[in-house]
N, C-alpha and C positions, 0 to 999 in steps of 0.2 A: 482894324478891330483889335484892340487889345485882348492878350491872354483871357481868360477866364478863372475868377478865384475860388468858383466851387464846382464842383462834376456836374458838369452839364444833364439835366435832363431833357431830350427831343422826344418829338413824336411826330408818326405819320397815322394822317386818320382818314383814309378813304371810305366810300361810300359804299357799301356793295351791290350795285343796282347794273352791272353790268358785267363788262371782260376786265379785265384788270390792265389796265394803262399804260404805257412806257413813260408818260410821266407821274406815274407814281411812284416807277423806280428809281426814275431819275430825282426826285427830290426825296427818295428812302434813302437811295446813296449818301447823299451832302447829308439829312442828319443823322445817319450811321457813323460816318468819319468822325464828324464832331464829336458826337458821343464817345466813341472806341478810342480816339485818340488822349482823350482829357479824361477815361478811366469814369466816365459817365453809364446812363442807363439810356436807353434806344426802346420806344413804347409803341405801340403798333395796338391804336384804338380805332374800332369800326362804327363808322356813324353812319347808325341805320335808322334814321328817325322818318324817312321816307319809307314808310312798311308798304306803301302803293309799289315801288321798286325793290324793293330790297328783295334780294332772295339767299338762302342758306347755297345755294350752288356758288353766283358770285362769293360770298364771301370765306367758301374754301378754296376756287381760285387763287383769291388772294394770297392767302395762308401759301399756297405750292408754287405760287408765283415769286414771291420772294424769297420764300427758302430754296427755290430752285437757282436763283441767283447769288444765295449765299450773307442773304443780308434778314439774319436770325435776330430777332426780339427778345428783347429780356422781359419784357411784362408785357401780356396780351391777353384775350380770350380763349387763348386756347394751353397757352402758358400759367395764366393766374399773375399775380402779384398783388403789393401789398395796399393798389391804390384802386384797387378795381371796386363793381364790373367795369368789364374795356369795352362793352356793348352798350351803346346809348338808350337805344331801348328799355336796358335794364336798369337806369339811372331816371327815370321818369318823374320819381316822387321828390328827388332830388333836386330837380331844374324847378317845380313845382312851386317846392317849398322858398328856392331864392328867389322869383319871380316875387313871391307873395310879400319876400323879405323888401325888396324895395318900392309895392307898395305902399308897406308901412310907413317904409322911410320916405315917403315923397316923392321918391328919383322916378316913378312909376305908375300908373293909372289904370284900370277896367276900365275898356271901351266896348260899344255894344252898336257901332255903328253896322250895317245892316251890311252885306253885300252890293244889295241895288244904290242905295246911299254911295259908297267909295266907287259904282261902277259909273254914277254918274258925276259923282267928283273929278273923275278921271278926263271923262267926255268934257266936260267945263273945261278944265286945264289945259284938254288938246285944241280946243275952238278958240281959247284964247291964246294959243299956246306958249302957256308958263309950264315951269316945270313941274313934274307931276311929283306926287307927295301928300300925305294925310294933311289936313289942314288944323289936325287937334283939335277937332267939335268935342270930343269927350272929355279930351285936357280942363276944359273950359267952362264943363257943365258941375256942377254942386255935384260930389260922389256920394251923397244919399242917395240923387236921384238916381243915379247910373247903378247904384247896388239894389235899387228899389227893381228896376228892370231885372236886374238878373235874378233876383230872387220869383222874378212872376215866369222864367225862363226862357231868358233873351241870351243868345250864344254871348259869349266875351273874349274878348281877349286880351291881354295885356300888352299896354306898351311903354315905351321910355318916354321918358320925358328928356328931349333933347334941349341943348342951351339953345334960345332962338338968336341970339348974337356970338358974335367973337370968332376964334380958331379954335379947331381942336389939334392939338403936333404931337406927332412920335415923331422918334428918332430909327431909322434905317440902318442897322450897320456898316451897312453897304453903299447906303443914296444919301444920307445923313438925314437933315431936318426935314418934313414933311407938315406942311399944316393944309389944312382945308377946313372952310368957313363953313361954320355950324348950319347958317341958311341952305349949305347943299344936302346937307341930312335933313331928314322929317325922324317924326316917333315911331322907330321903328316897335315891328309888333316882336314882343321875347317870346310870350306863350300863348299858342293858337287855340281854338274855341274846343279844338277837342283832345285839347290838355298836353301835347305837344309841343315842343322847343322848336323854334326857329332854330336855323342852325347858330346865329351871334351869339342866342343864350346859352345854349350848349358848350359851344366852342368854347368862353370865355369860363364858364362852370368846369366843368374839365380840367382844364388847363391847371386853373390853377388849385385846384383840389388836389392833380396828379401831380402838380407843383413842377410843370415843366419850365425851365429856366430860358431855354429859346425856343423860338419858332421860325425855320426854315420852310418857305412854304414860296408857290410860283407867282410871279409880281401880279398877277390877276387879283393879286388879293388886297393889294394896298389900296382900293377906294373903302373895301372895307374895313380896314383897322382903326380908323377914325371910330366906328361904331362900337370896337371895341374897346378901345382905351376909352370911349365913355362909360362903358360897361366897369371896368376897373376901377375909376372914377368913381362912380355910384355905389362901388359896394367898397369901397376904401382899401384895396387891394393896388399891388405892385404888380405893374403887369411886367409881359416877360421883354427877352429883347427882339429883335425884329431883323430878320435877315429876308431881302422877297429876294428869289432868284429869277434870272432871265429865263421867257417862256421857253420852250424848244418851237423851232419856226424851220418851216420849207424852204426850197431857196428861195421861193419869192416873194420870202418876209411875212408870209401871213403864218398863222398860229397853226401847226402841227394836230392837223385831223383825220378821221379816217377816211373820209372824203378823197384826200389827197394818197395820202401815205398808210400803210397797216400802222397800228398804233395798241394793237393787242398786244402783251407778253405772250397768249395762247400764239399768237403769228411766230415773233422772233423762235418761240419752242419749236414748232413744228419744220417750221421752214427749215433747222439745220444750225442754226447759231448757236455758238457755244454759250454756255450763261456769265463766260469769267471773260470773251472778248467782249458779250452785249457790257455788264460792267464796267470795263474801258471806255469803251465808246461813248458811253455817258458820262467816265467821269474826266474826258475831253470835252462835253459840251461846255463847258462853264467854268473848267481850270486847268489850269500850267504850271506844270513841274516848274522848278526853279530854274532846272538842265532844260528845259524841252522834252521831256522825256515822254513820248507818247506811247510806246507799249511797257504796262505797267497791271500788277495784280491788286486785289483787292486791299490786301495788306499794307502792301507797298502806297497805293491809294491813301490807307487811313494813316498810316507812318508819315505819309510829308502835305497832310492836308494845311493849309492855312488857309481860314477864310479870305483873310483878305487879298489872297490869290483869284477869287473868283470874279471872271468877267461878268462884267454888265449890256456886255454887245449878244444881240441875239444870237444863239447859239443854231447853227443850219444842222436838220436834221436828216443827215447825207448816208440814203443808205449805199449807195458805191463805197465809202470811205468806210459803211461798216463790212463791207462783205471783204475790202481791202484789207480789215482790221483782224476779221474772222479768218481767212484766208492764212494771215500768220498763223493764227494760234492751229490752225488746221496742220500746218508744216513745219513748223516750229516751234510750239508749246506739247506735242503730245508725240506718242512714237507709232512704231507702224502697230502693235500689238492694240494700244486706246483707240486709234480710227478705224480699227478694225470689230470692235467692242461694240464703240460709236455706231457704226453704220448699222451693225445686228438690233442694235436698241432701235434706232433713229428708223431706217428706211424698211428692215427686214425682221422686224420683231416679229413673234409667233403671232402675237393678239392682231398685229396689223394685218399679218397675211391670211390669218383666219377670216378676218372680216372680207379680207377682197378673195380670197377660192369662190368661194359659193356665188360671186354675180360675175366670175368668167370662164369656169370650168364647161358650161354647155358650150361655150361658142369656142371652143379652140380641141385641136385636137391630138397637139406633143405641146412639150412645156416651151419648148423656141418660141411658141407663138405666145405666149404669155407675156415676154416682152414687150412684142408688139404691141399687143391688145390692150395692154393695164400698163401703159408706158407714164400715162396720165395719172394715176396714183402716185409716181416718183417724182413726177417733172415739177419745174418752177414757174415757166413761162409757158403760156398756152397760146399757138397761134392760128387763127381764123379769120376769115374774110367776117369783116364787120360792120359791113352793108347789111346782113342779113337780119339784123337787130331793128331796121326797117318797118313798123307796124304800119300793115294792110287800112288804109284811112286815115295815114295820121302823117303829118308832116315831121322831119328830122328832128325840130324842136321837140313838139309834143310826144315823141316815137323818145327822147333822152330822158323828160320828165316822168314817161312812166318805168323808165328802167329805173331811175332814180330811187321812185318808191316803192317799186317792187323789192329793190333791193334793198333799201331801209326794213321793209315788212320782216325777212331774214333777219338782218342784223337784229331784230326786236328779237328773236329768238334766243331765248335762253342758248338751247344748243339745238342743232338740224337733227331731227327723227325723222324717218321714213313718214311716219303719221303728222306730224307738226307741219312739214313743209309742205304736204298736197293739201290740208286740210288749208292754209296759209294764202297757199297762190289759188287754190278753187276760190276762199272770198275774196280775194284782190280783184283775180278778173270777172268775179261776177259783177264787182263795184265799180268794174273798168270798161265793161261791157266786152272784154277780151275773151277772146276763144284758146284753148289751148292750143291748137295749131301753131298759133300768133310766138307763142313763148314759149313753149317745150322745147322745141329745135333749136332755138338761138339758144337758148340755155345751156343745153347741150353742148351745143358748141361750143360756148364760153367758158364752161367749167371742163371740157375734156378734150376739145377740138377734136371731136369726130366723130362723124354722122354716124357711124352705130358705136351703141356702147353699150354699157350694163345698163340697167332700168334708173332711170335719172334721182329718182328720192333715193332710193339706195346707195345710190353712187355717192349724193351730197351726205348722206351720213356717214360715209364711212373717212370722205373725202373732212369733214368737220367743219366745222362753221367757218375760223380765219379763213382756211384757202377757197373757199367756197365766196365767200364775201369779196376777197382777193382779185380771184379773179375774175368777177364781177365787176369790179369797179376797173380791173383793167383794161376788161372788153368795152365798157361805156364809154370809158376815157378814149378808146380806139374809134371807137364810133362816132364821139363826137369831132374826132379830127379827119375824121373820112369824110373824103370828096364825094356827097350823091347830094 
């Protein structure tokens, strides 16, 4: 990839509808460098057009999640600048009005097909099974009639009118030419019946209104830039240039989730990892010094970025290799006085031990035993026999399937309250027909390894959603490799 002849503008534009991602940081990082190094601007906009998900909790995660990493925004929501709002939300009449603009222009159409209509288009497609996609009934009809409809108040929505022949190509910085046959797109819809942007229309509105020059963003994305650059196409706009970077992947090549791996920023915080080796660590996924240089700072990062350093080989998301990574900066980036600081913040803050006195002070009776007893407040690894995860009428299978969703019902959880998580697991097993018996105890176990403890919702609050989650998915993992 050649230099670039004007200051790059990037952006990352997460969703705030959950915890904040490690691969959010990890592709914050790559367009941070770019930016920082070429004297550009770094924009950090929230797309919250999902108001089913969205919540103001997530999206100041965000906000603490990257500034705890050290990769600051020059224009945001919470910052300002001079291309805002950075909230999609607050861009509404905006997406609105350019929908309407193509339209006018042809490139676009009101459709008022029905729900039941496209659900049995769908069924049609699967029985014969062709690929599935709007067939353009609206396209196709006189737009008197279809505006005659909406005016008697038949929902709409708008969609594109994609070319039914040819290719559509961008170019990759990184992969080079890219074409795919317009017959694999249909018209897609830009703005929904209740006046909300699809994300394409968004995306592409944005972009180039904030007049961002590239887009660094994870290869999952490149079936959709087809639909974009017809989007730029249609409104007679240059779109930007295209960099997709390699997913972050497990080692056994499949795509880095939580399923597998924590995948929270709230995880790497809590657990102990410094925010300037997690930094490193990601910006190894995907590029090499010139030297090899693999312990390297943020700065040092944007100083010898080149994109065209960046691999295109899946990048393994190894946490051995990061606690190896963290481990230096433990013993060699800080002195005894910072780990000392460190751990008062980290494991022995006032706020933390406040919370855990009051659910161990009755059951112990000098401070030695406090140790003991609240050891599972400090620890990493929690270890229990994991047979006992076993549900009474259910075979190993069925007995992993409901931990499975048990423990999704959690992760749905904004964050674990004393009240949230009884009120949570009371409807689970009422829909389960599970008795508390069944799940209290293994729980217990799972989250603290040991049959007496403080009162379990209390515990998981104080204990916080990741590690809670954690070691859930630990114990499952355990159970499903256990021999019963």
């Amino acid at each position: 990839m050649a230099e670039t002849q004007i200051k790059p503008r990037v952006r990352i534009a997460p969703s705030p509808t959950g915890d904040p991602h490690v691969g959010t940081a990890y592709i914050a990082l790559f367009n941070y460098a770019l930016a920082k190094q070429q004297g550009g601007q770094f924009i950090l906009r929230i797309e919250d057009t999902d108001q089913a998900r969205s919540t103001p909790e997530s999206e100041q995660a965000i906000f603490d999640s990257l500034n705890w990493l050290g990769l600051h925004w020059d224009e945001g929501p919470d910052v300002g600048g001079p291309k805002g709002p950075y909230r999609q939300s607050e861009r509404l009449d905006i997406y609105t009005d350019y929908a309407k603009q193509l339209v006018a222009s042809g490139h676009a159409y009101w459709c008022t097909c029905s729900p039941e209509r496209l659900s049995a288009l769908r069924e049609q497609q699967k029985e014969a099974k062709t690929s599935f996609g709007y067939d353009g009934h609206c396209r196709n009809r006189p737009a008197e009639e279809v505006q005659a409809e909406i005016e008697q108040g038949a929902p709409a929505v708008i969609r594109l009118k994609t070319p039914q022949d040819g290719e559509t190509t961008f170019e990759d910085l990184l992969r080079g030419p890219i074409n795919i046959g317009n017959k694999e797109l249909d018209d897609q819809v830009l703005l929904k019946a209740d006046g909300f942007p699809t994300y394409h229309l968004a995306n592409v509105v944005d972009d180039h209104l904030m007049e961002i020059t590239h887009i660094l963003r994870g290869e999952e994305w490149i079936s959709s830039t087809p639909k974009h650059i017809l989007l730029y196409q249609a409104f007679g706009w240059e779109p930007p240039e295209y960099v997709h970077l390699p997913l972050l992947r497990n080692a056994d090549k499949s795509k880095v989730s939580k399923r597998k791996n924590p995948v929270s920023l709230d995880f790497f915080k809590q657990a102990g990892y410094f925010p300037d080796a997690l930094v490193n660590f990601l910006g190894l996924m995907a590029f090499t010094f010139e030297d090899e240089t693999e312990i390297f700072s943020l700065e040092e990062f944007v100083q010898n970025f080149e994109p065209k350093r960046i691999s295109l080989g899946g990048p393994v998301f190894d946490l051995q290799k990061l606690d190896w990574l963290n481990g230096i900066y433990f013993r060699e980036k800080r002195s005894d006085d910072q780990v000392l600081v460190y751990l008062q913040e980290q494991l022995f803050s006032d706020d933390y031990l406040r919370a855990i006195v009051p659910l161990v002070k009755e059951r112990i009776n000098k401070s030695v035993e406090f140790v003991d007893y609240a050891d599972f407040f400090f620890s990493d690894e929690i270890e229990f026999d994991a047979t006992i995860m076993l549900l009474n009428g259910h075979s190993k299978k069925e007995s992993g399937k409901l931990w499975d969703k048990l423990i999704g019902v959690l992760e749905a959880q904004t964050r674990l309250t004393t009240e949230g998580v009884e009120s949570a697991l009371k409807a689970f097993m009422a829909e389960k027909g599970l008795k508390p018996k069944q799940i209290y105890f293994p729980m217990r176990m799972m989250i603290t390894g040991k049959k007496g403890s403080p009162p379990l919702f209390e515990t998981m609050e104080v204990l916080g959603k990741e590690r809670v989650r954690t070691r859930m998915r630990n114990g499952l993992k355990a159970f499903k490799q256990s021999k019963i």
